[in-house]
C-alpha positions in Angstrom: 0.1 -19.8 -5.9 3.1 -18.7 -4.3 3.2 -15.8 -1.9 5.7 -13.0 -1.9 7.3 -10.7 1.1 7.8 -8.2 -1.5 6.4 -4.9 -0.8 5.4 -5.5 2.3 5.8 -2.5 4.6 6.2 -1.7 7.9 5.1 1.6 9.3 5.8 2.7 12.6 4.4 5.6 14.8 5.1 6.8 18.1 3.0 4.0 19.7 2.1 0.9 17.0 3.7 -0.4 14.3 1.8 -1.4 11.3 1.8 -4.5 8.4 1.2 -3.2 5.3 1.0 -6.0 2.7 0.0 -5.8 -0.9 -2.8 -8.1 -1.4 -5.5 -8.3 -4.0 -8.2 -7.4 -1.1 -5.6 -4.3 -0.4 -6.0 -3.0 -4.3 -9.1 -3.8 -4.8 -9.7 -1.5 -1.6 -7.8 0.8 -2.9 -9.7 1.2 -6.1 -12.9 1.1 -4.8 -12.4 4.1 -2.5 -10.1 5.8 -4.7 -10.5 4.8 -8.1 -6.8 3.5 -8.6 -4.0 3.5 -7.1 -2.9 6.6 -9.0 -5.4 8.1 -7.6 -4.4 7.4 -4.2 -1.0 8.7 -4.9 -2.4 12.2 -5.6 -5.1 12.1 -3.0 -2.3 11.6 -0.6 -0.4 14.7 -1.8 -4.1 16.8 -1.3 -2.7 15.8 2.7 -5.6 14.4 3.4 -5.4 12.1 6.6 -8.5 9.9 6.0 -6.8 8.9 2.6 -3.5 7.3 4.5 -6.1 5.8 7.0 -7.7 4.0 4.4 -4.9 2.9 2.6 -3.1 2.0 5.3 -6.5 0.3 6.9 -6.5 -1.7 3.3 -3.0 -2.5 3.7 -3.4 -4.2 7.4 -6.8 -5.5 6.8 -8.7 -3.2 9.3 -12.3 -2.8 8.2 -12.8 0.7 6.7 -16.0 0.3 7.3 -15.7 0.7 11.4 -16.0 4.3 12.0 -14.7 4.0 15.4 -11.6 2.0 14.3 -10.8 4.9 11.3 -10.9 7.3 13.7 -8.2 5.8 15.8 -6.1 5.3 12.8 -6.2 8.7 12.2 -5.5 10.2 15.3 -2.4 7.6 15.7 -1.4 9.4 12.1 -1.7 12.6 13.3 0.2 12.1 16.4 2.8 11.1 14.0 2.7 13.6 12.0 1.1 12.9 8.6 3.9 14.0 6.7 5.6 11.1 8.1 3.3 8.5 7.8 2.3 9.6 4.3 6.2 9.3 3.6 6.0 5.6 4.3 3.1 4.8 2.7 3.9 5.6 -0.8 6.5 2.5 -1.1 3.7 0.3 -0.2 1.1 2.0 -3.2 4.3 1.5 -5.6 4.3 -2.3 -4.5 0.5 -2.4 -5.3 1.6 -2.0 -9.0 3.9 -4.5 -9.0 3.2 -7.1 -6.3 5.8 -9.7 -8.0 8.4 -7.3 -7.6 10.0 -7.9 -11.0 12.4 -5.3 -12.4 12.3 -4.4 -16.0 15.9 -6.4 -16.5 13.9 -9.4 -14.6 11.2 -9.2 -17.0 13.1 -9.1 -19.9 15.7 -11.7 -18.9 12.5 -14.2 -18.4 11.1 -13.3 -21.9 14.7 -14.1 -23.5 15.1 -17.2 -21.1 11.0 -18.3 -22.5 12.4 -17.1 -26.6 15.4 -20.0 -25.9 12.9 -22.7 -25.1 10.7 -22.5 -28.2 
């Protein structure tokens, strides 16, 4: 299977930059601690900080599970200002849901292009 740079996003703070790319692991995080990735839309909006930790711990590949760890991702998010970090964030949920990074004209043009060869 073929892998895709698409939707990968990069997130920088004051002192680190992270990788955020959308892998199965990642939204299967996701949905296990959130229940969708809906769901971690709108929990981001409730500004809570431990929601963009997790996300972007999913997103990098840091264990959630690592207490200490978490709670250096969130201080490095709150040095940055959550309102920041939450910003960049969302683009990388958005690419959870469509990790192929297919447009609607893509996905139509391939269905046409599939119609011709029957």
């Amino acid at each position: 299977m073929s892998k895709t740079n698409h939707g990968t996003v990069v997130i920088t703070t004051d002192e680190v930059t992270f990788t955020l790319k959308p892998t199965l692991r990642a939204f299967r995080d996701i949905n296990r601690h959130f229940g969708g990735v809906i769901a971690a839309m709108q929990a981001i909006a409730h500004g809570n900080i431990s929601t963009v930790a997790l996300i972007v711990a999913a997103g990098t590949g840091v264990d959630s599970g690592k207490r200490k760890d978490m709670e250096a991702l969130e201080e490095e998010i709150f040095e940055a200002g959550f309102s920041t970090v939450s910003a960049q964030v969302l683009p990388f949920l958005q690419a959870l849901m469509n990790p192929a990074g297919k447009t609607d004209e893509d996905i139509a043009k391939q269905k046409e292009e599939a119609a011709g060869n029957e």
